[in-house]
C-alpha positions in Angstrom: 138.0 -47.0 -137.2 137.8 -49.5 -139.9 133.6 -50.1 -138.7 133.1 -46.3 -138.6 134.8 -46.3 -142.3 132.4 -49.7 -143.9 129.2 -47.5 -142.1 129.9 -44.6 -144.1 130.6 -46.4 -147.6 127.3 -47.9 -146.8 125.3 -44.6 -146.3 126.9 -43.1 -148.9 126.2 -45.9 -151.2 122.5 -46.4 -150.4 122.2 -42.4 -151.2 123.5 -43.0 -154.6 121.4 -45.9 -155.3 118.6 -44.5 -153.9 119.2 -41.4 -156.0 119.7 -43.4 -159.4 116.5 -44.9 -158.5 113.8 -43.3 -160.5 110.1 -44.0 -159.2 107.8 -45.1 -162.4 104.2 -43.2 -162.4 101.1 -44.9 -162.8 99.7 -44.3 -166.6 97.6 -45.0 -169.3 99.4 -46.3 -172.5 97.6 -46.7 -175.9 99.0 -49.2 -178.1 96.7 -48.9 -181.6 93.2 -48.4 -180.7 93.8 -50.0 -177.5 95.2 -49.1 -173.9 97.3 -50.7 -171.3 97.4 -49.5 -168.1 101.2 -49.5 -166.3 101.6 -49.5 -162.3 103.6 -48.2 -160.3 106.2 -50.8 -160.5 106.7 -50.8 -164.0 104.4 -54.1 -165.0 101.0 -54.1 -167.1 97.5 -55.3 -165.4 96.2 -58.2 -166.8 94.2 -61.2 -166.4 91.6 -59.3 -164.4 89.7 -55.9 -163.1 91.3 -53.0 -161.7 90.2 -50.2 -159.9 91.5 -47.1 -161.1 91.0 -43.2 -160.4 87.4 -44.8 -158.7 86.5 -47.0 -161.8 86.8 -50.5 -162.6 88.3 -51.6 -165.6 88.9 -55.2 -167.3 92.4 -56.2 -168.8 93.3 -59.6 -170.8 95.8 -61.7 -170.6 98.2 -59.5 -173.1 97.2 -56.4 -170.6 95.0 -54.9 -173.1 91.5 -53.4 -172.1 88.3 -54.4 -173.2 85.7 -52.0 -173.9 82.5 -52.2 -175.4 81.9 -55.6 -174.8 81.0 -58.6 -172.1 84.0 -59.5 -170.1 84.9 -63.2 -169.4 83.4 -63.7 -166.4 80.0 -61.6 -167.1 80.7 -58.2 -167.0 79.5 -55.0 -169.2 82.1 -52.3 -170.0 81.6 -49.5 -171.9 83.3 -47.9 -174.4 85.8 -46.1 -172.3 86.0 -49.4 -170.9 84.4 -48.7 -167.5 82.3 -51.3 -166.1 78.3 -50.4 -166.1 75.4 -52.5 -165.2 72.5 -51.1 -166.7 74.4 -48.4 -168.3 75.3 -46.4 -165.5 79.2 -46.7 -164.7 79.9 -48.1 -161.6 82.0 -46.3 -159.4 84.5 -47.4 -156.3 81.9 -46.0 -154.2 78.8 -47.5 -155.3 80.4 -50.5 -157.1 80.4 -53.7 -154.4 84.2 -55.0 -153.5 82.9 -58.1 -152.2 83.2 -60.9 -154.6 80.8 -59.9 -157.3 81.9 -62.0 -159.5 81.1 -65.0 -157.5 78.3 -64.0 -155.4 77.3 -67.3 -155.0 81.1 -68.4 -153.8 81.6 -71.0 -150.9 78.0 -71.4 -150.5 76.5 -73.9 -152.9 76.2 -76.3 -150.1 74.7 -73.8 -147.2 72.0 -72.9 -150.4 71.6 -77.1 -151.1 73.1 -76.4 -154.7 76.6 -78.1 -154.1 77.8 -81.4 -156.5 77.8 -84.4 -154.5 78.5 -86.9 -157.5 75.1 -88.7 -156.1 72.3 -90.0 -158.8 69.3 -88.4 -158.7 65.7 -89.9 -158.8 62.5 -88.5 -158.4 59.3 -90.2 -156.6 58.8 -92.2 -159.6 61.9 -93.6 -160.1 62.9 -91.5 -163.9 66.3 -90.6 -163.5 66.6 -86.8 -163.4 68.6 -85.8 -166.7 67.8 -82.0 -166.9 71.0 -80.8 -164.2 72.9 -84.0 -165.3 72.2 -87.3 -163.1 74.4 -86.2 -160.6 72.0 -83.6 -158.8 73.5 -80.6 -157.1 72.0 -81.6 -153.8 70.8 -84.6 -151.7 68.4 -84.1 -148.7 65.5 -81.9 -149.3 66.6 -80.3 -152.5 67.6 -83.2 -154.0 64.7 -82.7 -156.3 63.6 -79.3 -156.7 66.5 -78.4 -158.1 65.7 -80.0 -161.6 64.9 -76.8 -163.7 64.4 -76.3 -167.4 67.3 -73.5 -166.8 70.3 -75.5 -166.1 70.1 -74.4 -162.4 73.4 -76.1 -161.3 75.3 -74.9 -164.4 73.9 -71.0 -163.0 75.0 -71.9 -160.0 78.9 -73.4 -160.6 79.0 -69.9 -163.2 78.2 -67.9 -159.6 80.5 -69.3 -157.5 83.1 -70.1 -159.6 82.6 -73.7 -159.3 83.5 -76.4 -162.0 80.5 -77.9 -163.7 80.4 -81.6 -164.0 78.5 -83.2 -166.9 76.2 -86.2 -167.6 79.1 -88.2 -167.8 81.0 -86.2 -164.6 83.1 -84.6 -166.5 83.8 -80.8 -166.0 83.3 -78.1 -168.3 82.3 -75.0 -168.9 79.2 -73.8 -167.4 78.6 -70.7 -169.2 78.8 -73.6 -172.3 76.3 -76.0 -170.3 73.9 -72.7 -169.8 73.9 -71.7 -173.5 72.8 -75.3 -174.5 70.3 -75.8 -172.4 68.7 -72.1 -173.3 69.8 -72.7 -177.0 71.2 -69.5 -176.9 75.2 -68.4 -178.3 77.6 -68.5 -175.4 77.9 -64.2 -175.5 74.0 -64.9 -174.9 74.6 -67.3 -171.7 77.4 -65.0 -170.7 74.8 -62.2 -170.7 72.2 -64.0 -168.7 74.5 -65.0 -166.1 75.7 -61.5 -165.7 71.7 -60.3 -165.3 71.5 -62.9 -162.4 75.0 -61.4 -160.7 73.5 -58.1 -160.9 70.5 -59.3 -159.4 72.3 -61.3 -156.6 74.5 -57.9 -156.3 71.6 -55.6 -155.9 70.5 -56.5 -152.3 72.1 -57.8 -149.4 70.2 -61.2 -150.3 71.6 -63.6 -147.8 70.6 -61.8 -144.5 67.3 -60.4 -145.8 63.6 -62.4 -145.0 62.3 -64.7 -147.2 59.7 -62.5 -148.3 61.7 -59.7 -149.6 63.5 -62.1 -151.6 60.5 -63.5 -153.0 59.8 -59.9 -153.7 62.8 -58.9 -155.5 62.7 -62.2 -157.9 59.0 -61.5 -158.8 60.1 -58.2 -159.5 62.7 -58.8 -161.8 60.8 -61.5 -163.7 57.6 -59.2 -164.6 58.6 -55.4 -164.2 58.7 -54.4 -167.8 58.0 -58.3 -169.0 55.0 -58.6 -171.3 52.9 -62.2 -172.2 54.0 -63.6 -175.5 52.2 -66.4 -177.0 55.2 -66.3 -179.9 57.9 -69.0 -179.5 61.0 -66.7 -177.8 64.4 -68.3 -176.4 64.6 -71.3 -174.5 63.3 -71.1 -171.0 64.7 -68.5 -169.1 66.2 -66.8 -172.2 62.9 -65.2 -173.2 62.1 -63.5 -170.1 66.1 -62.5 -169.2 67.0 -61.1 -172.4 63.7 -60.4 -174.5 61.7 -59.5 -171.3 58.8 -61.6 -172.9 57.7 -64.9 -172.9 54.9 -67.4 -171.9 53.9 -69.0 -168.6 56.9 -71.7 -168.7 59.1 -69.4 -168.8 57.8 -67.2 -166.4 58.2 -70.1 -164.3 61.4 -71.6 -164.9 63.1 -67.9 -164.5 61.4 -67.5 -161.2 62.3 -71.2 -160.1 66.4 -70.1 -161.3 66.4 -66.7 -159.1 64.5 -68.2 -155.7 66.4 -71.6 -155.6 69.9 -69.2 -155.9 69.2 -67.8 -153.4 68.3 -71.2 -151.7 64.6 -70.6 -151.2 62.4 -73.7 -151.4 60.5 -73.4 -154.6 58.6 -75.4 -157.0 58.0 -75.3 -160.9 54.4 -76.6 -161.4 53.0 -77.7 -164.2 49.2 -77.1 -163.9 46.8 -77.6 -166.5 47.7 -76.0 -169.5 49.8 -73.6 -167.4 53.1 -73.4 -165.4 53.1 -71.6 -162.1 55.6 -71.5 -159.0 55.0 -72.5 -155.3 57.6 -70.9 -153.0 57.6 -71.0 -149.6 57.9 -68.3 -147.8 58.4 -68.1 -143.8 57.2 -71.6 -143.5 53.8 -71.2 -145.5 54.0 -72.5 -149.3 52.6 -70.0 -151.7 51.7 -69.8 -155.1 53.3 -66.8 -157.8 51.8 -66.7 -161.4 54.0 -64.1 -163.0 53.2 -65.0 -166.4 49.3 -63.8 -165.2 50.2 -60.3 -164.0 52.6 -59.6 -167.5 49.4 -61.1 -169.2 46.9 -59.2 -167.3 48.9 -56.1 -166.4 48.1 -55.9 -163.0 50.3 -56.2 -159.5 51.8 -59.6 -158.9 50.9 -61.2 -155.4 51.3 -64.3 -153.7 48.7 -66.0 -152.8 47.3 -69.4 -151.1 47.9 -72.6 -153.0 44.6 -74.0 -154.6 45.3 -77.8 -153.6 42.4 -79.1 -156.4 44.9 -77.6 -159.0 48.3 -79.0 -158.3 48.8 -80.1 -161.7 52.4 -81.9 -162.2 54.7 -80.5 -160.2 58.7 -80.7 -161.7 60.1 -83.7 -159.6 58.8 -82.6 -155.8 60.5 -84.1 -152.8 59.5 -86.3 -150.7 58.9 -83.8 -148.0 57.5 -81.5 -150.5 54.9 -83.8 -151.3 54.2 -84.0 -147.6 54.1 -80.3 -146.5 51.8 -79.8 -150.3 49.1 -82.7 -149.2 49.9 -84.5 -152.8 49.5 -88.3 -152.9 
């Protein structure tokens, strides 16, 4: 009798509590000119994106949403706050829920961009400053990788990675990639988030090598014209300005192929930086700058071996496969 009576005061006490119990609905707050967004269970978002009714929105660390601006880690929302890459909102269905942020996340080594805390050389001994001395790689990219674009710091802001310095110390790499390009840090922040895009665009790591070499030629001269006036630094110009001259031409095509761990060259020819790239085991040569000059098709075609010029810091194996002394 007395366990029948304790089982009832139970029921009857969960059905009180569970009637005094009221559920909190999902909804947009505005605070000022800004918004919060509650959940279900009473707290704010923040620190972070969040889908919501299909679109994807950015909160900070106070829960307030950003709008109209580039987010911390790359981003472009609008002024509704939405995020939009090229202007067009994105949208739960056509918006990638992998790690788009990162794209690059967990693979520096697999792509021969990792931090091994190693020195690097090239052939003739000159210690390698451009990436800091510690190159990204060993092995076979343990010398293509120098790039006028802060390659490594590009690739620690793609995978989430920390950067280390020239004196191994970590820091920012949206910071490093500003320096480098002499450009503000919303600048760098921008640039990274046109190589995410691009590294978001296509399903990159299981494609051949020739449509990547595609896609990267692509983005580097659709809509880029020849400019023999100074622009940015390096890849700046040819990111953000869509103009610039044959180094940069080079150096952006050099960033987009080796992030997506192609073997590729920046070459320094007579009076004129091209790329070598190789492409199912056959190196080839790309001159974007010449078809934004010329305004014709780019192509890639078979290396002229009497015109190597300097090429940036080639590996061994490089020089090798190339026929260079």
């Amino acid at each position: 009798m007395r366990k029948k009576k304790i089982a009832a005061f139970i029921v009857v006490a969960t059905m009180i509590m569970g009637s005094s119990m009221t559920a909190i609905a999902a909804q947009w707050t505005q605070e000022g000119t800004t918004w919060k967004y509650q959940q279900d269970d009473g707290t704010y978002c923040n620190n972070g994106w969040k889908w919501i009714d299909g679109k994807c929105y950015y909160f900070d660390a106070n829960g307030y949403m950003l709008a109209n601006t580039t987010t911390p880690d790359g981003y472009t929302v609008d002024g509704s706050g939405a995020w939009v890459v090229n202007g067009t909102v994105q949208t739960q269905g056509t918006g990638t829920t992998a790690n788009t942020a990162y794209p690059l996340s967990g693979m520096l080594e697999q792509l021969g961009l990792n931090y091994t805390g190693i020195e690097g050389w090239n052939d003739q001994n000159t210690l390698n400053l451009q990436n800091g001395p510690y190159l990204p790689s060993a092995g076979k990219y343990k010398y293509t990788n120098y790039g006028y674009a802060g390659l490594y710091a590009f690739a620690c802001a793609l995978s989430g990675e920390p950067y280390h310095d020239y004196w191994n110390e970590t820091t920012d790499p949206i910071q490093a990639i500003a320096g480098i390009n002499n450009v503000s840090y919303a600048e760098a922040q921008k640039m990274v988030g046109i190589v995410r895009d691009f590294l978001n665009s296509f399903d990159w790591k299981n494609t051949d090598e020739m449509t990547k070499a595609s896609k990267a030629a692509e983005l580097v001269t659709n809509g880029t014209s020849y400019s023999y006036q100074p622009v940015q630094g390096y890849v700046a110009g040819i990111l953000l300005n869509k103009a610039g001259a044959c180094n940069h031409f080079a150096a952006a095509y050099h960033l987009l192929t080796r992030l997506m761990g192609m073997d590729s060259l920046q070459v320094v020819a007579p009076n004129h930086e091209i790329n070598y790239v190789k492409i199912n085991g056959t190196w080839k040569e790309f001159d974007g700058s010449a078809a934004a000059k010329y305004h014709r098709q780019y192509f890639f075609g078979d290396i002229n071996k009497g015109n190597f010029g300097s090429i940036i810091f080639p590996s061994a194996e490089a020089r090798t496969e190339l026929g260079i002394q």
